[in-house]
MIKOL-941752 format. One line per 5 residues: number of its first residue (from 1); for each residue x, y, z of C-alpha. Coordinates in steps of 0.25 Angstrom, whole numbers. Layout:
! residues N
NUM	X/Y/Z | ... $
//
This chain:
! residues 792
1	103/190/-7 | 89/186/-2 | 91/173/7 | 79/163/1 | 72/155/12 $
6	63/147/0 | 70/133/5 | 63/136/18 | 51/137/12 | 52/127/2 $
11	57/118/15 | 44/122/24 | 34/120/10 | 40/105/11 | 37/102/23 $
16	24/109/23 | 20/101/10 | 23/87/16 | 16/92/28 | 4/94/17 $
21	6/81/12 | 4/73/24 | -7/84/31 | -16/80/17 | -15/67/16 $
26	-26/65/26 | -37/73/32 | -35/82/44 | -48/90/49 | -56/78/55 $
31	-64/88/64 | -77/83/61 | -87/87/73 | -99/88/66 | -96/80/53 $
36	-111/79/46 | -114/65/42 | -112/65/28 | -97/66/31 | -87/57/36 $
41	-83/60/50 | -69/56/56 | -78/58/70 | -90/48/66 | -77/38/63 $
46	-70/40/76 | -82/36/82 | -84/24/77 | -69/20/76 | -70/23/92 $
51	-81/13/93 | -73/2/86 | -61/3/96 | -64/2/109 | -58/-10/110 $
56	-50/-21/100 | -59/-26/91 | -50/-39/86 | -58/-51/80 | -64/-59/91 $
61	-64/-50/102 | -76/-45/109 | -78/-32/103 | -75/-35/89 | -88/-41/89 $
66	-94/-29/95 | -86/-18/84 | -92/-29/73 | -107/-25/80 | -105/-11/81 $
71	-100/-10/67 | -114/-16/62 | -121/-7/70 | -113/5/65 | -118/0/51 $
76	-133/-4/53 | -132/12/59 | -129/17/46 | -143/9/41 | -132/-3/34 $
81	-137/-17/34 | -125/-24/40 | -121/-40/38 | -109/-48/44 | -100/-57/38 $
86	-94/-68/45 | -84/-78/44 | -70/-85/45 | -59/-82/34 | -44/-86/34 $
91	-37/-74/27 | -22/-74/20 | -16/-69/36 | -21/-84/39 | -31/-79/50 $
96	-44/-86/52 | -56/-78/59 | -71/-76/58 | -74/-62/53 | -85/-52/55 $
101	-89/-43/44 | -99/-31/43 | -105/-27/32 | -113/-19/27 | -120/-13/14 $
106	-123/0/7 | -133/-2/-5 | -128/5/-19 | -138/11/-30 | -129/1/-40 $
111	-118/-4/-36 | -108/-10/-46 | -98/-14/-34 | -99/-12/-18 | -90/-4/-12 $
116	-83/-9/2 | -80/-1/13 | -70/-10/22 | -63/-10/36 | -61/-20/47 $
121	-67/-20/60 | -57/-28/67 | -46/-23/76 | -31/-31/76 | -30/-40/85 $
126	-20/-44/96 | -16/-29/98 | -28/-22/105 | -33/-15/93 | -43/-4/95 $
131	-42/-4/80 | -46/10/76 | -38/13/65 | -37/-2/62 | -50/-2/57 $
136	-61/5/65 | -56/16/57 | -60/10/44 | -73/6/49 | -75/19/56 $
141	-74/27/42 | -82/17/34 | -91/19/45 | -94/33/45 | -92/34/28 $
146	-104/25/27 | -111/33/37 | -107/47/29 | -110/39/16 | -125/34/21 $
151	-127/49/28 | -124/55/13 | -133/46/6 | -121/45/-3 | -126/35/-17 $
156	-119/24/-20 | -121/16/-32 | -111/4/-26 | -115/-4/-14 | -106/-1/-2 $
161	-101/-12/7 | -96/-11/21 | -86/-22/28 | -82/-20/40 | -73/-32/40 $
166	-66/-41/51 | -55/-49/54 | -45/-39/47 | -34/-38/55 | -33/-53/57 $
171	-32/-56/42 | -41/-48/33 | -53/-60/37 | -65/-50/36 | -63/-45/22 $
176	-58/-58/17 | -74/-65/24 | -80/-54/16 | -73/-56/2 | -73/-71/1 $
181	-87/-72/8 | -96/-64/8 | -104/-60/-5 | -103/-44/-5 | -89/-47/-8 $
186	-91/-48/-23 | -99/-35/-24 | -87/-26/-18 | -80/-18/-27 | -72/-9/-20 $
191	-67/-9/-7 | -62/3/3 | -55/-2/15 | -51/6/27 | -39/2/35 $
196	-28/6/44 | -14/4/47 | -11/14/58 | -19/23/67 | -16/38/57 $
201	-11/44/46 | -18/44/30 | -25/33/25 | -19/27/14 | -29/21/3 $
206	-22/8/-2 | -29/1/-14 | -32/-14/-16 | -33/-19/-30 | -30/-32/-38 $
211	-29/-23/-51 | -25/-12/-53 | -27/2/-44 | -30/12/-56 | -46/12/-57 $
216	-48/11/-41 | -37/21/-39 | -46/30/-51 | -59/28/-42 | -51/32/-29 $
221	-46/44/-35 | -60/49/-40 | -66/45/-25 | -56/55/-22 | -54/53/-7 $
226	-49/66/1 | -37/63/6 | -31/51/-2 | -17/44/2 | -13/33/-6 $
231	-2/30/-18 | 0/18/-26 | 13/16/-21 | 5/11/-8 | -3/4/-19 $
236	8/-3/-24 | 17/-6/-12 | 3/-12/-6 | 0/-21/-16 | 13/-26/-15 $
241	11/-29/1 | 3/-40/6 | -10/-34/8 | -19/-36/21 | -33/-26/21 $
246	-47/-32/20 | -46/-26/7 | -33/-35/1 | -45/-47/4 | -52/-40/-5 $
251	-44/-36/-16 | -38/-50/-14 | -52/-62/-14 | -61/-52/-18 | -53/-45/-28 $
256	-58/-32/-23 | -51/-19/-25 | -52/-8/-16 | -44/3/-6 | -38/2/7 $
261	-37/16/17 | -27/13/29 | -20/24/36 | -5/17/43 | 0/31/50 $
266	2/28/66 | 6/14/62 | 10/10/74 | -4/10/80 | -10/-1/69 $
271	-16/-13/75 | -12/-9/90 | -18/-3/102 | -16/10/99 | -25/8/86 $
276	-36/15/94 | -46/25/93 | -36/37/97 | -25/33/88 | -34/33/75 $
281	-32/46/68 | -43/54/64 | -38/60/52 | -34/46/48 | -49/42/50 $
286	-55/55/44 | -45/50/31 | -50/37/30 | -65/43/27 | -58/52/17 $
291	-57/40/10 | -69/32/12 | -80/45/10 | -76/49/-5 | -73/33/-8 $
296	-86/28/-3 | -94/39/-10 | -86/35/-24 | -86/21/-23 | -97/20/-19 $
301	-106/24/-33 | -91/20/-41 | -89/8/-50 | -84/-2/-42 | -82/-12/-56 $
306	-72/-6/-61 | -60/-4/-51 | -52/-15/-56 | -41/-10/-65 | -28/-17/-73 $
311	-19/-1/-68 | -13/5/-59 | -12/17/-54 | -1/27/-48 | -7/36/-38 $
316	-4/44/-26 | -11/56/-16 | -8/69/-17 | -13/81/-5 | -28/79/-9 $
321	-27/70/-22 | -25/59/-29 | -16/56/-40 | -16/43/-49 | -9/38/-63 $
326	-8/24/-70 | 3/16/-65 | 8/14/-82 | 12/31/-78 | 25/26/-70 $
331	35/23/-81 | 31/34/-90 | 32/44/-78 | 46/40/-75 | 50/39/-91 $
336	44/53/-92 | 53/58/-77 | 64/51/-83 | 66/58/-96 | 61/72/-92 $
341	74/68/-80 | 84/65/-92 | 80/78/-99 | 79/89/-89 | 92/82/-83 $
346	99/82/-98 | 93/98/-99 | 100/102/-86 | 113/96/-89 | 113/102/-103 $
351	110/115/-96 | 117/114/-85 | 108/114/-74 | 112/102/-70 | 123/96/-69 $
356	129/80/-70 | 139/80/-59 | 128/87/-48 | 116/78/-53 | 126/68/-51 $
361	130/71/-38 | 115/73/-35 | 115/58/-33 | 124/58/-21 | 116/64/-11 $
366	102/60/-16 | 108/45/-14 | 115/48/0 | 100/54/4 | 93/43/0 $
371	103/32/6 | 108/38/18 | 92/41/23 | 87/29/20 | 100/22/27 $
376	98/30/38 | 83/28/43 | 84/13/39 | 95/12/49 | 90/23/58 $
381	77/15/61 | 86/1/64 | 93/10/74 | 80/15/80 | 75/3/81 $
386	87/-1/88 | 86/10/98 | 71/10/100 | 70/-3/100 | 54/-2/103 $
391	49/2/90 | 51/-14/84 | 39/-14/97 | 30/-8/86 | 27/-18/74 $
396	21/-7/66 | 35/-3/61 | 31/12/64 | 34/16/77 | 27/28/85 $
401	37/37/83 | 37/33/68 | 34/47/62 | 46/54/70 | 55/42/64 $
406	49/46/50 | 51/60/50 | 66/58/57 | 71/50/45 | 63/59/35 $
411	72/70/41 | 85/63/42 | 85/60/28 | 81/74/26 | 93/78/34 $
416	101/68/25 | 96/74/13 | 100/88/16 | 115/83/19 | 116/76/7 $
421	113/86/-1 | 120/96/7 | 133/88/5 | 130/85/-11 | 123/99/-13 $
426	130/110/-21 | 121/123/-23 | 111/123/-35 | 112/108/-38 | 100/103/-32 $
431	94/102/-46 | 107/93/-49 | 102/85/-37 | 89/83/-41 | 93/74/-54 $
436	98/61/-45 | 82/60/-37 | 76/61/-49 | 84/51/-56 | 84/41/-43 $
441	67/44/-43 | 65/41/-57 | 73/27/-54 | 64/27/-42 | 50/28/-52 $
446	57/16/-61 | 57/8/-48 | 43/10/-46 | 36/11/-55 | 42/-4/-58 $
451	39/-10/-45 | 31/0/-37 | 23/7/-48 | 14/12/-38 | 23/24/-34 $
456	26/30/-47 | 20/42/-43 | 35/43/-38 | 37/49/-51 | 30/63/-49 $
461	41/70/-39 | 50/66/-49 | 43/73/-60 | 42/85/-52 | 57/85/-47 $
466	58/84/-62 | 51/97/-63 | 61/103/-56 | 73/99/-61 | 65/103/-75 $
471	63/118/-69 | 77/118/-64 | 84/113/-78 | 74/123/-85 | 77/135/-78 $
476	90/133/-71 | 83/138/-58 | 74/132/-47 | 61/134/-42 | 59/132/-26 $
481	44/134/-27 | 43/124/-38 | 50/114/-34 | 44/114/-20 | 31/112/-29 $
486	36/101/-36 | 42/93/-24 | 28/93/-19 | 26/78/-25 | 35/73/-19 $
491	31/76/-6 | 18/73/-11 | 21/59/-15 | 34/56/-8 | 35/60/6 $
496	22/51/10 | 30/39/10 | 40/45/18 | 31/43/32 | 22/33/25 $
501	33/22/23 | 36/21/37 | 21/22/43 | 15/11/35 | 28/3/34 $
506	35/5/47 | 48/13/52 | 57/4/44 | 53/11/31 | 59/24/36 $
511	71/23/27 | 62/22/15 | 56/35/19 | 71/42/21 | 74/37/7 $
516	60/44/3 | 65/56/10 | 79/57/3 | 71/53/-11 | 63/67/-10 $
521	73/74/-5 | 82/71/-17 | 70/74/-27 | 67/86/-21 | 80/93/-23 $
526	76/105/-30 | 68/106/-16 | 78/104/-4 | 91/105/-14 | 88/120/-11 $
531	88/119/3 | 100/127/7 | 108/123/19 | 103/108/17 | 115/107/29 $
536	105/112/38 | 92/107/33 | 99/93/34 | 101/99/49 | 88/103/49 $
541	83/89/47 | 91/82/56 | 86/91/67 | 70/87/63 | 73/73/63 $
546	81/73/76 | 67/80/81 | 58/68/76 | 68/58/82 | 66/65/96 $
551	53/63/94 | 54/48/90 | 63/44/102 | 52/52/112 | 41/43/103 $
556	49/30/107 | 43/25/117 | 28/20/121 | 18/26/127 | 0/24/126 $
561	-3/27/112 | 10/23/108 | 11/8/114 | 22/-2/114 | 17/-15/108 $
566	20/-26/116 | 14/-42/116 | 12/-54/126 | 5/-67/122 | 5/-80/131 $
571	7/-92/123 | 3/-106/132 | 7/-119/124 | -4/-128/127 | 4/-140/123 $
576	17/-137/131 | 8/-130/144 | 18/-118/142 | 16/-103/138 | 25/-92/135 $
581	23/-76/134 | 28/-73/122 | 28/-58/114 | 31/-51/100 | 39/-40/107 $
586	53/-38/106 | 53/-27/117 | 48/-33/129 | 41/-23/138 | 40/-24/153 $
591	24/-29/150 | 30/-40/141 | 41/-41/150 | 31/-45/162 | 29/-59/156 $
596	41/-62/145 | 51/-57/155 | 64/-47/156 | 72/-60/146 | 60/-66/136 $
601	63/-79/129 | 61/-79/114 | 50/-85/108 | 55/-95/98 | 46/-106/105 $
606	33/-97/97 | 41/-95/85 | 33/-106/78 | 21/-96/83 | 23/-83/77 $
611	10/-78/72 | 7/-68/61 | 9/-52/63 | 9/-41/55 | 24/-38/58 $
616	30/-55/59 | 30/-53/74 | 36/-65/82 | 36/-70/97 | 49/-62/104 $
621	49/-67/115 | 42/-76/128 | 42/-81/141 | 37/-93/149 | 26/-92/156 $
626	15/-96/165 | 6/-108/158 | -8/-103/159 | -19/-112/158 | -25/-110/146 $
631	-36/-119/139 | -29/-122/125 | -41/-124/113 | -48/-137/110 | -41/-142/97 $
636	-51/-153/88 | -47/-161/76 | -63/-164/70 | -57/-169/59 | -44/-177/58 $
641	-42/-186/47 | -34/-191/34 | -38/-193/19 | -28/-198/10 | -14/-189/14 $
646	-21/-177/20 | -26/-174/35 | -39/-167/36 | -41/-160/50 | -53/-152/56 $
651	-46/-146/69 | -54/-135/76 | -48/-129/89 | -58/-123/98 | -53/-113/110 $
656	-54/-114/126 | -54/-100/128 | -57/-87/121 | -45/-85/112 | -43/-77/99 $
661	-32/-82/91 | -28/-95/84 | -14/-98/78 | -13/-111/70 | -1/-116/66 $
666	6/-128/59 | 18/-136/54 | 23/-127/41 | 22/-140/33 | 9/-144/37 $
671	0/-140/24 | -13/-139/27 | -25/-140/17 | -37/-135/14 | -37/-126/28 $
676	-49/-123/33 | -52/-113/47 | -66/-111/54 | -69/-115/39 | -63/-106/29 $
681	-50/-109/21 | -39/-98/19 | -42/-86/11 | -32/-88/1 | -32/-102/2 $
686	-28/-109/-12 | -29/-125/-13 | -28/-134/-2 | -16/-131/5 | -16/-120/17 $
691	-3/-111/13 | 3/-103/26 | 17/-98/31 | 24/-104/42 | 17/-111/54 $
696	4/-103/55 | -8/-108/50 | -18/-99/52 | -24/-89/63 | -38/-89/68 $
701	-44/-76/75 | -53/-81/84 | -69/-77/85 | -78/-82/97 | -68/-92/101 $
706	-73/-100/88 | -64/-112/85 | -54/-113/75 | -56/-124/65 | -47/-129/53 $
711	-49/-140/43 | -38/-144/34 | -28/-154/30 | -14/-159/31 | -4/-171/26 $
716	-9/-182/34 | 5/-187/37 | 8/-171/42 | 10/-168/57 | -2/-159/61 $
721	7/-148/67 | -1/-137/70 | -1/-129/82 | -10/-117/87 | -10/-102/96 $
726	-22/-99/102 | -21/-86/108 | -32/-77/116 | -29/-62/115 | -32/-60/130 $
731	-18/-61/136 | -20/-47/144 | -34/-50/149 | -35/-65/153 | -37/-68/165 $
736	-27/-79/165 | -17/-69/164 | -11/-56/171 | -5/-47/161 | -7/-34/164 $
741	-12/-23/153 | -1/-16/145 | 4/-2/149 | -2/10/140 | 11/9/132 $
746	11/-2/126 | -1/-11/118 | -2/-24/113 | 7/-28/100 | 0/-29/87 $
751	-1/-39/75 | 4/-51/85 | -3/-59/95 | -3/-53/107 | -10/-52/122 $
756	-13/-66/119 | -15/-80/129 | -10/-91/119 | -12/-106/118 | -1/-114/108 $
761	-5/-127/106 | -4/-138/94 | -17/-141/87 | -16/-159/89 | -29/-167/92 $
766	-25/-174/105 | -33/-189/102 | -39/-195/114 | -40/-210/106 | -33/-215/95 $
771	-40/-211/79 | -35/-216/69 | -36/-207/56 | -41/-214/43 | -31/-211/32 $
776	-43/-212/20 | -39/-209/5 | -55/-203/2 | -62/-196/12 | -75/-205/18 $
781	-86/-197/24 | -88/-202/37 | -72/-196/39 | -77/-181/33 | -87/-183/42 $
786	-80/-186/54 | -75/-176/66 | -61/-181/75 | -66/-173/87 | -52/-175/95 $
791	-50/-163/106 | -36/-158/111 $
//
């Protein structure tokens, strides 16, 4: 007899066809030497994203100014007229600070709404950020769009609006100056927002809508972008998230719909260092103006009135397409998969195709598959964790050695698979086996499509793993070729989300991806259930996956390009005359080391201090040291006086020397009223009291060393227990201080403060003579009128 080698083929199609998944989700030819300039050019980008990045660009640094000059320029270039915006906003994060917008202004034929083009300008603070991906990159491809759009003569009917927004990465205080200010506000329709969350990989399109997503997922579909990657699992997942694009400000005060593009691969670099110019991806930039051209071009002469919609819609990419279905499709899907399940499964019995006692032992090794996998990466990661203790250095969650964890655990449950079936597996039963998935899957559908209803394309590899058992009952035979065809789907739809979860979400999502893994496997049983030898294709697959755990261990450590992140800030307490080096970092290096010693203290004195991070960050540890003598700012209470049971106070704090930060914090039962800082009251602010969590109060990013003021009141019998950090982010480079620069290994930790000389002192007017404070019932004018001008 003729020895068949079709599994080998079918096992080398697989691969192939997820290699085809991932290779078409993005561009890859982004040779473009001598690009005419009616087209996009990922070169012409670069070039500006290189210009932007020479250095951080953070808000109120040097050459954040000079990026917000050059951005103009680049503009008036391009024959636009550009306007600024500025102004102070304090936005939901509770920071304050003065932003700098640029605009400008394409004229349509007959415009019904303008169309936005959106991306920020600013880099993250605290952390060295070149900012490239993060968000030169956005600007860089509206950029050179615009240009390619103006070189075509392209019509548009809409008027076409472009913000180049700041103060994104401190709280979103650009886009929200433009959308409760600013009087173009009312005239934009639609907005399309570039943004990054890593330095590679697709660009995800994620949609913001207050309404329902069917009409603007319609109009996307018919601007048919060239490479789309987005599904409304994403879309429902996000929605359930607390948002924070300039976009969310939008859809949220100006209730303004529109789409957000963000690549997350390379995780690890976002908001870092390494978020330079050599780390951006070019085919990850050449994808962001896959997007941008063809939408442009159709939004721009679209109607933008009619976006708003009471649906939803299902929809998910294929390899060069797009697929969408109302969201009222789900339960009828899985009514229709349920009964065709009970009837093909009634017909095989009745024929004997199938049988009771098999389909019931299919359950066994499908459930072993998906318990033991998931069991195992979910402990495997505590372990590693515990033997590279180094990788809780990266906040991220996604460690540089990430995608050799992701494809060692894809391919230990693969082994697992393979023995669990081996062990179950009686010859000519995989159809048998194929009944408990299908079954477990359509439970899986019910589940989501009630509270996820977003992923009810989850139903179409069930189908065709219906068509399957269908063939199978019909004929009494299989078909390897048909079934390989029909498997397609789910790797299609499926297998994404196996290197997705742990990139956007971090490495501790690995064990949703192994449960993935033995979830497909297990559907796909007329596939890999004739695989012979499944003994030695479980072998097989421990043998890979030993390989890409060699490969992690060697990827371990740090080296330039691949830095250990590391922090130091200098804390003086103006009241005591002390100070203290204190740091985020659990795993002290010998830089760190040099000033909190071999046996740091913990940091429970700053407890009360811990500020805002992405990732709840606290103070590890700190270490006396050498009082400095810094000049502490100059605290004024203009204002100081009580009206019936309230306290009304002006205090404006002023600094001494060039700093960059202020941390306000208070007594969490002091309540303040009617807040208001350098003049503005809090975004969301509703009535009179000034809602917040904990001690903080507020943060104000400071601009040209302007002064911080704040009016508000309190109980007149309350203690004014309110304390602040002012902090400079110059710890490496001032002259008061000898720290030396890092090694090429390591770089400065993000989302925290960090490399910063801080003053912590409590915000009290210190009276020279006794004042006695009228206690007045009504408010005479003379007292409105009058300023306490009393200086710490």
């Amino acid at each position: 007899m003729k020895k068949s080698y079709n599994y080998l083929i079918s096992a080398l199609l697989v691969a192939g066809i997820i290699y085809g998944i991932f290779f078409a989700m993005m561009p890859q030819n982004v040779a473009e030497e001598n690009a005419p300039l009616t087209e996009f050019s990922t070169k012409r980008a670069l070039q500006k994203v290189s210009a932007m990045t020479k250095e951080p660009h953070f808000v109120g640094s040097d050459n954040h100014k000079s990026v917000a000059s050059n951005l103009e320029k680049e503009l008036q270039k391009m024959g636009l007229e550009t306007s600024t915006q500025e102004g102070f906003t304090l936005t939901e994060w509770g920071n304050l600070s003065k932003s700098k917008n640029i605009l400008a202004r394409i004229k349509g034929s007959n415009s019904s709404k303008a169309l936005m083009l959106l991306s920020h300008y600013d880099s993250a603070p605290h952390s060295s950020s070149l900012g490239a991906s993060d968000d030169a990159s956005g600007i860089a491809t509206i950029l050179e769009t615009v240009r390619t759009f103006l070189a075509k003569k392209s019509a548009n009917k809409n008027d076409i609006i472009i913000l180049f927004s700041d103060g994104e990465e401190l709280g979103l205080n650009g886009a929200a100056l433009f959308v409760t200010e600013h009087a173009w506000a009312k005239e934009v329709g639609l907005v399309l927002n570039l943004e990054a969350r890593g330095t590679a990989g697709p660009s995800y399109m994620l949609m913001e809508t207050n309404k329902g997503n069917s009409k603007m997922i319609q109009e996307f579909s018919k601007a048919n972008p060239g490479f789309p990657v987005s599904n409304s699992l994403m879309y429902s997942i996000y929605k359930m998230l607390p948002n924070d694009t300039d976009l969310t400000v939008f859809r949220e005060e100006g209730k303004i719909p529109g789409f957000n593009f963000a690549f997350i691969d390379d995780h690890f670099n976002y908001h870092t260092q390494q978020d330079d110019y050599g780390h951006l991806s070019q085919k990850t930039l050449k994808h962001q103006g896959t997007y941008l051209v063809p939408l442009l071009n159709y939004f721009a002469n679209a109607d933008l009135k009619s976006l708003d919609s009471v649906d939803d819609n299902v929809y998910f990419n294929v390899p060069f397409g797009f697929i969408n279905y109302p969201f009222s499709w789900n339960f009828l899907l899985i009514l229709v998969a349920g009964i065709l399940f009970i009837f093909f499964v009634f017909i095989g019995i009745g024929k004997r195709t199938l049988s009771l006692q098999e389909i019931g032992r299919g359950f066994v090794p499908m459930f072993l598959s998906i318990v033991i996998s998931g069991g195992v990466a979910f402990l495997g990661w505590k372990v590693l964790n515990v033997f590279y203790p180094q990788y809780k250095d990266i906040l991220h969650g996604f460690t540089y050695n990430g995608h050799s964890y992701i494809a060692f655990f894809v391919f230990i449950s693969l082994a697992l698979c393979f023995a669990f079936y081996k062990k179950f597996y009686f010859e000519h039963q995989a159809m048998n086996y194929v009944v408990a998935p299908i079954f477990l899957w359509i439970l899986i559908n019910i589940g989501l499509a009630m509270y996820l209803p977003g992923a009810g394309f989850f139903i179409i590899p069930v189908f065709c793993s219906l068509i399957m058992l269908a063939y199978y009952v019909i004929t009494q035979k299989t078909n390897w070729v048909l079934n390989l065809i029909l498997a397609i789907p789910a790797f299609v739809i499926l297998v994404p989300f196996i290197v997705m979860f742990p990139i956007g979400l971090g490495l501790k999502m690995l064990a949703g991806s192994a449960v993935l893994v033995a979830l497909v496997f297990s559907l796909l049983m007329p596939v890999f259930g004739y695989y012979p030898k499944k003994g030695n294709w479980a072998l097989a697959m421990v043998l890979i996956a030993i390989g890409f755990f060699i490969k992690a261990h060697l990827g371990s450590g740090y080296e330039e390009g691949k830095a250990k992140q590391n922090s130091l800030i200098y804390v003086f307490d103006n009241d005591t005359q002390k100070a203290l080096w204190v740091t985020y970092d659990q795993n002290l290096d010998d830089w760190t080391k040099n000033y909190l010693g071999q046996n740091p203290g913990d940091a429970k004195q700053l407890e009360n201090y811990n500020l805002f991070s992405k990732y709840n960050s606290k103070f590890a540890y700190s270490a006396p040291a050498e009082a400095k003598d810094l000049e502490g700012p100059t605290i004024r209470f203009t204002k100081d006086s009580v009206i019936g049971n309230q306290r009304y106070l002006t205090i404006k704090i002023t600094p001494n020397r060039k700093v960059n930060r202020y941390d306000i914090f208070a007594h969490e039962n002091l309540t303040f009223h009617n807040l208001r800082t350098n003049g503005v009251k809090h975004i969301n602010q509703k009535g009179s009291a000034f809602k917040r969590n904990g001690r903080k109060l507020l943060s104000y990013y400071v601009t040209d060393n302007e002064p911080l003021e704040m009016q508000f009141s309190v109980d007149s019998k309350a203690v004014l227990d309110m304390e602040l950090m002012e902090a400079s982010f110059d710890l490496l480079s001032n002259k008061m201080f000898s720290i030396p620069k890092r090694e090429n290994w390591m770089m400065p930790t993000p989302f925290v403060l960090n490399d910063a000389v801080v003053i912590k002192q409590k915000i009290k007017a210190n009276y020279r003579e006794e004042i006695v404070l009228p206690v007045l019932d009504t408010i005479p004018q003379p007292i409105l009128n009058t300023e306490l001008n009393v200086q710490n």
